[in-house]
Backbone and ligand atoms as CSV (ligand in chain L), in Angstrom:
chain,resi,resn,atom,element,x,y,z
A,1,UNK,N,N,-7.334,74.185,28.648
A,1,UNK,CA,C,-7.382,75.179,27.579
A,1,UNK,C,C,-8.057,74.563,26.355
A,2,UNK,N,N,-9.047,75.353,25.663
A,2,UNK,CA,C,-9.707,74.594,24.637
A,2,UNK,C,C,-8.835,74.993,23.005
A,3,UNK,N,N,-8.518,74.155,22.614
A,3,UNK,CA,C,-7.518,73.941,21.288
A,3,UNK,C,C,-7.525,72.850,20.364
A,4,UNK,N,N,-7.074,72.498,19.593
A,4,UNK,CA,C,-6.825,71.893,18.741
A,4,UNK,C,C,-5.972,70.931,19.724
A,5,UNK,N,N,-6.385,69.453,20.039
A,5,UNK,CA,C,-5.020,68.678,20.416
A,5,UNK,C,C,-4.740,67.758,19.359
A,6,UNK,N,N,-5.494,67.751,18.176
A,6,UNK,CA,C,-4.347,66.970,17.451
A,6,UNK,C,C,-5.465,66.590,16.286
A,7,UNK,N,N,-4.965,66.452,15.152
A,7,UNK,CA,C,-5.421,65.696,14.138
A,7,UNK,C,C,-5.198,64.242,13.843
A,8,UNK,N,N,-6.068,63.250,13.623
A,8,UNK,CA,C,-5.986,62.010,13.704
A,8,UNK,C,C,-6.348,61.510,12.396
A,9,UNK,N,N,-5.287,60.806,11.651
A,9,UNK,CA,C,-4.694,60.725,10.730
A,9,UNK,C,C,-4.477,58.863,10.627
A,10,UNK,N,N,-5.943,58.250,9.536
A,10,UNK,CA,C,-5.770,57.306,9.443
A,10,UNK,C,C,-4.850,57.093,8.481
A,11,UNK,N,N,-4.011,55.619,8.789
A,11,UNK,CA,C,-2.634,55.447,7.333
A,11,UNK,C,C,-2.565,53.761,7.331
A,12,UNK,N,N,-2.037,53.228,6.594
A,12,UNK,CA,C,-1.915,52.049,6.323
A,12,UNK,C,C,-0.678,51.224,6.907
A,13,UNK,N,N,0.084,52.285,6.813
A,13,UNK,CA,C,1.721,51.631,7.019
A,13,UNK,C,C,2.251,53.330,8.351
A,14,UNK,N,N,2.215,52.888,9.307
A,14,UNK,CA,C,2.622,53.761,10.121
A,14,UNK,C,C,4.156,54.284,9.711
A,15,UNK,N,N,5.077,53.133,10.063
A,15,UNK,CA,C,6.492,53.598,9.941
A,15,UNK,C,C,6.439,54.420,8.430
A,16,UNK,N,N,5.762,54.434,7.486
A,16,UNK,CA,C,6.185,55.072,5.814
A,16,UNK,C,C,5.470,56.427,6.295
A,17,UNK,N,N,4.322,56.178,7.105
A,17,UNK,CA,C,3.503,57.251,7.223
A,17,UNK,C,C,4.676,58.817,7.999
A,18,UNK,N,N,4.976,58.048,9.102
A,18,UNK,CA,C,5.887,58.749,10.511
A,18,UNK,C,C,6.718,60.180,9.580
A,19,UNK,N,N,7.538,58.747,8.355
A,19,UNK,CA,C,8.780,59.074,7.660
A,19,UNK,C,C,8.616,60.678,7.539
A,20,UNK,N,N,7.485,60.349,6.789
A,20,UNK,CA,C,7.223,62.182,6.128
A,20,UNK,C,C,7.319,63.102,7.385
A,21,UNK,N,N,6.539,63.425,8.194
A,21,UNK,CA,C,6.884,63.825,9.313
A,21,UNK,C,C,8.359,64.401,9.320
A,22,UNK,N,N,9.031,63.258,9.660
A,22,UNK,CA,C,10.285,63.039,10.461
A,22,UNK,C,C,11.679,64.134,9.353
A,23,UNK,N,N,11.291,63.709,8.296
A,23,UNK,CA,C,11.640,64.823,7.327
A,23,UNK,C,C,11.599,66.203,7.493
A,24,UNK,N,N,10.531,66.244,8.373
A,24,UNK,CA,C,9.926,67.954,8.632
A,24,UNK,C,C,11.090,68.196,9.660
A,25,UNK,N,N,11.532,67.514,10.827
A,25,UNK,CA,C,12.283,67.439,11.857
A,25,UNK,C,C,11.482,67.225,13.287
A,26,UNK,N,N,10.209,66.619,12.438
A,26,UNK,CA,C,9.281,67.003,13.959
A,26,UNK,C,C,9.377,65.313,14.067
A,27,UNK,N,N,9.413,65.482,15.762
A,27,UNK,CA,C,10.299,63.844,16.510
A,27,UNK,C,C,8.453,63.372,17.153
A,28,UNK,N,N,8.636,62.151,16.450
A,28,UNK,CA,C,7.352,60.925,16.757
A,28,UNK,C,C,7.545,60.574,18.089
A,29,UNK,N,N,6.639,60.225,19.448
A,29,UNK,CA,C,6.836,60.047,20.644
A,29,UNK,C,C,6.753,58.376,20.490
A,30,UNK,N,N,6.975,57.607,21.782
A,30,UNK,CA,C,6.553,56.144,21.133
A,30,UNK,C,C,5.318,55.560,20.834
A,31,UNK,N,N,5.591,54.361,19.712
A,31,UNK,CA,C,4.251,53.178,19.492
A,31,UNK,C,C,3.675,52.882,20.349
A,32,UNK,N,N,2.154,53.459,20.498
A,32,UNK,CA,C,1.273,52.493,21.347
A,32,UNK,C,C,0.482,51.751,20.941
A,33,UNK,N,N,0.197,50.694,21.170
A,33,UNK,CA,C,-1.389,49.802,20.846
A,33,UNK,C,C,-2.350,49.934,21.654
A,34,UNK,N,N,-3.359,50.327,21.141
A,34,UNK,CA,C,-5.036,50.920,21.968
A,34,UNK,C,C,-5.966,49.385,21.500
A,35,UNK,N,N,-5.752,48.648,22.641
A,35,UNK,CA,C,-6.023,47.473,21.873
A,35,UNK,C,C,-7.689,47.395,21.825
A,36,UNK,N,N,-8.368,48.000,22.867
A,36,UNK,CA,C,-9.924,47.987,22.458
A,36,UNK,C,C,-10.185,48.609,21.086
A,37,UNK,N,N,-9.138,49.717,20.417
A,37,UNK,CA,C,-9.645,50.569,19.428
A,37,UNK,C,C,-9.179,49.595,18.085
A,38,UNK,N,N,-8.202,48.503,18.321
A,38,UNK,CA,C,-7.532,47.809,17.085
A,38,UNK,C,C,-6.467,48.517,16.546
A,39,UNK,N,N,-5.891,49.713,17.235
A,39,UNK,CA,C,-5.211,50.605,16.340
A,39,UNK,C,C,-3.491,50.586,17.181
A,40,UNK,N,N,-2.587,51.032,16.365
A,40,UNK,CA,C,-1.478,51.072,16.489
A,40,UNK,C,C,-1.242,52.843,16.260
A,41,UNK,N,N,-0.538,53.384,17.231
A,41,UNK,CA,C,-0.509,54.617,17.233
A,41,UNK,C,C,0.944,55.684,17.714
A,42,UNK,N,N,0.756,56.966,17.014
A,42,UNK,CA,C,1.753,57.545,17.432
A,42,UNK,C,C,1.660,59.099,16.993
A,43,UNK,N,N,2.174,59.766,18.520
A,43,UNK,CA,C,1.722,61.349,18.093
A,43,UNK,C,C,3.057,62.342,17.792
A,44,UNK,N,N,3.146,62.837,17.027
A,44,UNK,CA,C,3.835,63.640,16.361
A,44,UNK,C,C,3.647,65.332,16.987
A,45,UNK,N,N,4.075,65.133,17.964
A,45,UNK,CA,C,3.990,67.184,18.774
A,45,UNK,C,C,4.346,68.247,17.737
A,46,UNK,N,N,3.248,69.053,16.766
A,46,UNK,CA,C,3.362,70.162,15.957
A,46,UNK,C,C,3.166,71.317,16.965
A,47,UNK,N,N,3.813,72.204,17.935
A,47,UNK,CA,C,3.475,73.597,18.267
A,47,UNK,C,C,2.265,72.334,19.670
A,48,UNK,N,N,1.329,73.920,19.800
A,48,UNK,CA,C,0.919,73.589,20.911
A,48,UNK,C,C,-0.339,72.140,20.481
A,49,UNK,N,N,-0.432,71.147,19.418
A,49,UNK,CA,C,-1.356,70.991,18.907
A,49,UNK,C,C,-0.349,69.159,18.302
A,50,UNK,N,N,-0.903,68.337,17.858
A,50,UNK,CA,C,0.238,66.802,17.808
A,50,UNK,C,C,-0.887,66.339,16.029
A,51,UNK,N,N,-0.066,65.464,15.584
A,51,UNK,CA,C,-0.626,64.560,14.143
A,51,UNK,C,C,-0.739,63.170,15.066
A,52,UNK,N,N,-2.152,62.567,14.847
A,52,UNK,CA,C,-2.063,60.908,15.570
A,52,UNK,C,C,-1.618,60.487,14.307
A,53,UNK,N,N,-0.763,59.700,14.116
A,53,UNK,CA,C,-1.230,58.974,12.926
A,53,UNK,C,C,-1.608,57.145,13.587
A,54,UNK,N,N,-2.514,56.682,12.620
A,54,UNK,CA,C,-3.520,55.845,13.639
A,54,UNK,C,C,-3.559,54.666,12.071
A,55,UNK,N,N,-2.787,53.324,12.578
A,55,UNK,CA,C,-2.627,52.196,11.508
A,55,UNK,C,C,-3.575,50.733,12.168
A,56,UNK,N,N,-4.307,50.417,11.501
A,56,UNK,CA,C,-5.251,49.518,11.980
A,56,UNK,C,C,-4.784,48.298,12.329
A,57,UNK,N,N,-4.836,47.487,13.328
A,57,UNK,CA,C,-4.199,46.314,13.732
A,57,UNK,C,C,-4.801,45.090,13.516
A,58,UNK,N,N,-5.860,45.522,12.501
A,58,UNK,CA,C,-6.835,44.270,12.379
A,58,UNK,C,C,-7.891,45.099,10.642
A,59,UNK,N,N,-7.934,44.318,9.935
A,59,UNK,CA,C,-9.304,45.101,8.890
A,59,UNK,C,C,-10.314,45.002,9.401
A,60,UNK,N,N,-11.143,44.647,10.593
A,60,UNK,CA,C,-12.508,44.668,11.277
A,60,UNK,C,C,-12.562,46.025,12.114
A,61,UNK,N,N,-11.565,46.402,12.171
A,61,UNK,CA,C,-11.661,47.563,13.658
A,61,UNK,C,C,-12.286,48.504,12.393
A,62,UNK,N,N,-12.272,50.046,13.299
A,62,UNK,CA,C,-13.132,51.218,13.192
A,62,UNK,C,C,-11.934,51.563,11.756
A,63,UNK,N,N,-10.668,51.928,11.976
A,63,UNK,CA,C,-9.526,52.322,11.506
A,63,UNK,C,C,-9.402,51.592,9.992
A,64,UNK,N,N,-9.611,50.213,10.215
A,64,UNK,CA,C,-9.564,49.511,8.877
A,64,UNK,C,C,-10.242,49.392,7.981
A,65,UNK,N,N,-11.873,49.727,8.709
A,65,UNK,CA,C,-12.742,49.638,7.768
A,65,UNK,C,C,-12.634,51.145,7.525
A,66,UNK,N,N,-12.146,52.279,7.979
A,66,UNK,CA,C,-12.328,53.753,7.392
A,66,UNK,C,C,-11.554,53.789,6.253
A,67,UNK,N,N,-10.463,52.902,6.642
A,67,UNK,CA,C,-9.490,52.974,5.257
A,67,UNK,C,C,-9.774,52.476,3.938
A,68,UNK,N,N,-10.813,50.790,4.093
A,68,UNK,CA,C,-10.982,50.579,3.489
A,68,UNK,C,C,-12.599,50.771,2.388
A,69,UNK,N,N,-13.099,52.126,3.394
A,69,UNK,CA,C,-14.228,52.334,2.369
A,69,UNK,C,C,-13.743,53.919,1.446
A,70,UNK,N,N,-12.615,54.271,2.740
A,70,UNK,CA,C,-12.211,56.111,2.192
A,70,UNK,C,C,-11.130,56.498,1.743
A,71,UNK,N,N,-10.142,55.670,1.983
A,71,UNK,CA,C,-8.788,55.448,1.878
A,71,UNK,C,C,-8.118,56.043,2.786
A,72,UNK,N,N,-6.867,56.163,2.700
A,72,UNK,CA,C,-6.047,56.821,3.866
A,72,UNK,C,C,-6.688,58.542,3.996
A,73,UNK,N,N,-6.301,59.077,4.951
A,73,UNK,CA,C,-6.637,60.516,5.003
A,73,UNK,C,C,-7.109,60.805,6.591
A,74,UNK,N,N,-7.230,62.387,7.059
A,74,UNK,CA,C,-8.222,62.916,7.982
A,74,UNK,C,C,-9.436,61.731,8.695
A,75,UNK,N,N,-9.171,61.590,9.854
A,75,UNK,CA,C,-10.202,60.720,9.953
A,75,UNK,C,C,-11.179,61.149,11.190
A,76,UNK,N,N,-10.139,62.078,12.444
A,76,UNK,CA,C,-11.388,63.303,13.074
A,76,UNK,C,C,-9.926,64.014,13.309
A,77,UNK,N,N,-10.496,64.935,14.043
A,77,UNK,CA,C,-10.412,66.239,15.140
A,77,UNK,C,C,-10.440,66.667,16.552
A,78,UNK,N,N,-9.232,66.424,16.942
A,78,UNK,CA,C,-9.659,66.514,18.234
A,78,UNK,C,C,-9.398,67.983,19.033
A,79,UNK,N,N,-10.924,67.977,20.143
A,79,UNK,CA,C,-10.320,69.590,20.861
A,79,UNK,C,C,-10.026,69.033,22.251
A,80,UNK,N,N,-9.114,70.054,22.510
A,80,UNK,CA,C,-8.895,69.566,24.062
A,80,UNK,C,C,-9.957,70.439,24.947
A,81,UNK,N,N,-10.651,69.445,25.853
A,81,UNK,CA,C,-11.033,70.804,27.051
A,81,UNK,C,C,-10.504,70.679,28.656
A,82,UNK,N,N,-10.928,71.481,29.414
A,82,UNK,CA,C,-10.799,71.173,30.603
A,82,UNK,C,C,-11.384,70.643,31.687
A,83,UNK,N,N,-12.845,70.235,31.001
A,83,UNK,CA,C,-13.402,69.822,32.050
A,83,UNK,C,C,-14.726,68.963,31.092
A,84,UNK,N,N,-14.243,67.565,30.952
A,84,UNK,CA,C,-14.518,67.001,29.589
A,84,UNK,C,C,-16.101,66.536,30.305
A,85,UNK,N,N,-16.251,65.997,31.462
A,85,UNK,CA,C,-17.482,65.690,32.012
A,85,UNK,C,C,-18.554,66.377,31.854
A,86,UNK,N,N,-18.503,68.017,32.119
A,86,UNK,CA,C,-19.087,68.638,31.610
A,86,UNK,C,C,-19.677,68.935,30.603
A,87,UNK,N,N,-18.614,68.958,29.922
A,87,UNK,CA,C,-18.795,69.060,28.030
A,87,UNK,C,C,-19.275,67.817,27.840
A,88,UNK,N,N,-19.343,66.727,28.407
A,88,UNK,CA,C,-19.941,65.632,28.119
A,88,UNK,C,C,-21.164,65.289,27.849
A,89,UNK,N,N,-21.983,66.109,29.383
A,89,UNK,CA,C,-22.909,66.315,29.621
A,89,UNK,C,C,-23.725,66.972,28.717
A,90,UNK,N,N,-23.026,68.561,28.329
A,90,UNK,CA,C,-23.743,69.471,27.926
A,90,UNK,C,C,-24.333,68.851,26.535
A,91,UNK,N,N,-23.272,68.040,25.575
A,91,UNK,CA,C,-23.684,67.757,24.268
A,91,UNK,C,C,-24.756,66.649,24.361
A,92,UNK,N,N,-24.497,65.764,25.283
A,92,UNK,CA,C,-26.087,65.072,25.829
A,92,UNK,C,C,-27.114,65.512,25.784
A,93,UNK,N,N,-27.225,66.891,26.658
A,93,UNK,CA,C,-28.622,67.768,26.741
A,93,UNK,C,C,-28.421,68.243,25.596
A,94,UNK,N,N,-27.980,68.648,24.958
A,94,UNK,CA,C,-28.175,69.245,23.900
A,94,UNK,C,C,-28.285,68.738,22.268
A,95,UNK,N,N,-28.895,66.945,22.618
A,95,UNK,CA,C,-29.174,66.286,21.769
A,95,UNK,C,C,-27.962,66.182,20.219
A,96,UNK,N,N,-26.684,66.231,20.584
A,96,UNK,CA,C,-25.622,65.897,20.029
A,96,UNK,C,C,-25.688,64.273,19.938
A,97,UNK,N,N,-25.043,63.660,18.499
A,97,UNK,CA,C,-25.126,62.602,18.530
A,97,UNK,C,C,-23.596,61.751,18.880
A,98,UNK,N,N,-23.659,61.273,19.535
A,98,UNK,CA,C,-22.427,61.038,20.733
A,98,UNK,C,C,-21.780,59.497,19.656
A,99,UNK,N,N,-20.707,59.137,19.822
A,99,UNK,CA,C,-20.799,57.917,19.158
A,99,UNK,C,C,-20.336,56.558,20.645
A,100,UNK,N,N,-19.922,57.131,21.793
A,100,UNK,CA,C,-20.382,56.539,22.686
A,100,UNK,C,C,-21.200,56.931,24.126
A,101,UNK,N,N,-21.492,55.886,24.924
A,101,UNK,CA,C,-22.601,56.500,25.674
A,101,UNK,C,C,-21.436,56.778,26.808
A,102,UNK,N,N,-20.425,56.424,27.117
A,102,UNK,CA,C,-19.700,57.214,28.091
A,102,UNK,C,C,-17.944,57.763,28.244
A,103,UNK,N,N,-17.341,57.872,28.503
A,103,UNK,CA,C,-15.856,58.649,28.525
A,103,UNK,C,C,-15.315,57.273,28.367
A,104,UNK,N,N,-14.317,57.481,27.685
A,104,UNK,CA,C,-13.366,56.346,27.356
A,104,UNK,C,C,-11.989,56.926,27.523
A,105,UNK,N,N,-11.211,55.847,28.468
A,105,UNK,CA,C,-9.724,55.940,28.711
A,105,UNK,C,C,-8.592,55.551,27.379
A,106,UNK,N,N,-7.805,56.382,26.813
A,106,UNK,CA,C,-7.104,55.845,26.079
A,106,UNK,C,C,-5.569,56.285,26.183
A,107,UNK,N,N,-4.878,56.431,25.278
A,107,UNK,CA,C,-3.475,56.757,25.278
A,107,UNK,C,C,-2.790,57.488,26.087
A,108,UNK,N,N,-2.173,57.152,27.322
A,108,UNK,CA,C,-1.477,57.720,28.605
A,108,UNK,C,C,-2.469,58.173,29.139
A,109,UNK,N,N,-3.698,57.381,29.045
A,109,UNK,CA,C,-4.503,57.981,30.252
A,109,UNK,C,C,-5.792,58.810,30.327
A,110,UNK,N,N,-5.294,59.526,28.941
A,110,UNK,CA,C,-6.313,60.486,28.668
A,110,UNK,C,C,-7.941,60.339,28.349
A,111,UNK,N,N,-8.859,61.085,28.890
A,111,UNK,CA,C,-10.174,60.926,28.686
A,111,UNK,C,C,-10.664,61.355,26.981
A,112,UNK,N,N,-11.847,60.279,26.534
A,112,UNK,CA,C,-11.789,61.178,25.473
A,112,UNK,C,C,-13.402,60.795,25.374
A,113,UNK,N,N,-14.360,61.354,24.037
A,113,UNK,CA,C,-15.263,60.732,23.338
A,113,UNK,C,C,-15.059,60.900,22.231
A,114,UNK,N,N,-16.449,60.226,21.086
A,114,UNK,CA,C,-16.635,61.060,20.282
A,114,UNK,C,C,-17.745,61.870,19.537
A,115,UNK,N,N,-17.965,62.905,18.424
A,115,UNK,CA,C,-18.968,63.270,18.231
A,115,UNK,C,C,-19.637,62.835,17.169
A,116,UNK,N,N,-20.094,62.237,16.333
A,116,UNK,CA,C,-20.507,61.819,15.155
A,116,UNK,C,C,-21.040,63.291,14.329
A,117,UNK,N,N,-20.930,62.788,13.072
A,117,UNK,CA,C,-20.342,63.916,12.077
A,117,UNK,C,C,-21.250,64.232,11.517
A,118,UNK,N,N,-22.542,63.998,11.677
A,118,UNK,CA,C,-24.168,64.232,11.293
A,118,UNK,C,C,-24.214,65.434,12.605
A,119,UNK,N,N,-23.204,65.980,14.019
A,119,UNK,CA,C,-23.898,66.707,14.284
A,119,UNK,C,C,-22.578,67.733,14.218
A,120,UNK,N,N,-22.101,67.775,13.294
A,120,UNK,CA,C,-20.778,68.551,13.628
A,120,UNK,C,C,-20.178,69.411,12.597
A,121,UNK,N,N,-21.050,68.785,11.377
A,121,UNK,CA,C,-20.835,69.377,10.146
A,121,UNK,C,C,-20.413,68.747,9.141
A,122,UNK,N,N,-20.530,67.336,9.555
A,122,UNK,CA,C,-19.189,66.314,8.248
A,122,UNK,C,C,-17.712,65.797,8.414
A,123,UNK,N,N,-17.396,66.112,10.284
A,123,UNK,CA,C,-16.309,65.783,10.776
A,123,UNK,C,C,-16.258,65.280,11.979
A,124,UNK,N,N,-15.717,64.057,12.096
A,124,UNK,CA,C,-15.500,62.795,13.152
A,124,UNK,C,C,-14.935,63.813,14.414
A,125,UNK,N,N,-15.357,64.267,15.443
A,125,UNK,CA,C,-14.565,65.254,15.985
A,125,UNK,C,C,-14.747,64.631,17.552
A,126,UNK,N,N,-13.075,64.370,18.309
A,126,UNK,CA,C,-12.950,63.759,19.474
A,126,UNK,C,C,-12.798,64.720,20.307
A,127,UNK,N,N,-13.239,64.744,21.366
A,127,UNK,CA,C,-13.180,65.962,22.756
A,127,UNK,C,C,-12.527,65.120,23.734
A,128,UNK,N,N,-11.349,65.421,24.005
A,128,UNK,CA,C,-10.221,64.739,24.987
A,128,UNK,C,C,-9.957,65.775,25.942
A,129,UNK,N,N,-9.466,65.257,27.234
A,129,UNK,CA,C,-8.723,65.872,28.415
A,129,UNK,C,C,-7.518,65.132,29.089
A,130,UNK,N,N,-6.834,65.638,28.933
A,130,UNK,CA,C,-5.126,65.121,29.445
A,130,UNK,C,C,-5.361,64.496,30.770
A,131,UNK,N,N,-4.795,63.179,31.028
A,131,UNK,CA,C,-4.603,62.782,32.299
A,131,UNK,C,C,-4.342,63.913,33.055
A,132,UNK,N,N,-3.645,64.354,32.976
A,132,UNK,CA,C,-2.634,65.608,34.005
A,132,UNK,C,C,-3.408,66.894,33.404
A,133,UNK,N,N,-4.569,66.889,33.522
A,133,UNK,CA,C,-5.295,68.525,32.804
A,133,UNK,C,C,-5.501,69.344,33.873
A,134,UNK,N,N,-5.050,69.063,35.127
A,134,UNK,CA,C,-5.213,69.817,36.123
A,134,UNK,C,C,-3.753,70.666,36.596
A,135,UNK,N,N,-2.751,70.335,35.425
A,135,UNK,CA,C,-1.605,71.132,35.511
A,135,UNK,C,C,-1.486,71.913,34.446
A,136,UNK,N,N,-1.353,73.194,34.967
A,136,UNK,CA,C,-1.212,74.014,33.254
A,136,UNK,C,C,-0.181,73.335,32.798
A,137,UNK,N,N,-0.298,73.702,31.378
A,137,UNK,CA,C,0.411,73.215,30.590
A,137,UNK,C,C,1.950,74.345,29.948
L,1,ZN,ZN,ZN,-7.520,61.016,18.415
């Protein structure tokens, strides 16, 4: 199903970050480390749609240096689809500027890329598919 799966939400201090959240009553799933990405992570399930919030495990990674040229804030967008190869493809032919050249495995599994924000409008925007996208949801 194509949706919103989540907003990804660079922060400095995860646990202070979570807090606010957790206030709302909405329950954080567990800490993962994405260790190719440098990042320390955790998704927050809003409705059909989750908050990453995403704390850098290093100031060299992607995460640390976003923080440290933009400060904390929005850092992409992700949509879910169903058939991400495709969509992979299509933004290829269709001269989209990709920010890698192929699908990358990350958090439980899931496929993702991304799009760079020169072709998207001004927003970091990730196109993911659920390990398990072959079960409705
Ligand atoms: Zn993400």
């Amino acid at each position: 199903m194509l949706r919103i799966d989540h907003l990804g939400i660079a922060v400095s201090d995860l646990g202070q970050a979570r807090g606010f959240y957790e206030l709302l009553g909405m329950e954080a799933g567990p800490e993962e480390i994405i260790e190719h990405e440098q990042v320390r992570t955790v998704m927050i399930p809003a409705g059909e749609s989750r908050i990453e919030l995403l704390e850098p495990t290093s100031p060299d990674s992607v995460i640390g240096r976003f923080i440290d040229r933009r400060g904390e804030g929005i850092h992409h967008v992700a949509l879910h689809v169903d058939d991400i190869a495709d969509v992979f493809a299509e933004m290829k032919c269709a001269g989209m500027r990709l920010v890698s050249d192929e699908l990358k495995i990350g958090a439980g599994g899931h496929l993702y890329f991304f799009v760079h924000p020169s072709s998207t409008g001004g927003v970091l925007v990730e196109i993911c598919q659920n390990a398990d996208a072959d079960v409705p949801a």
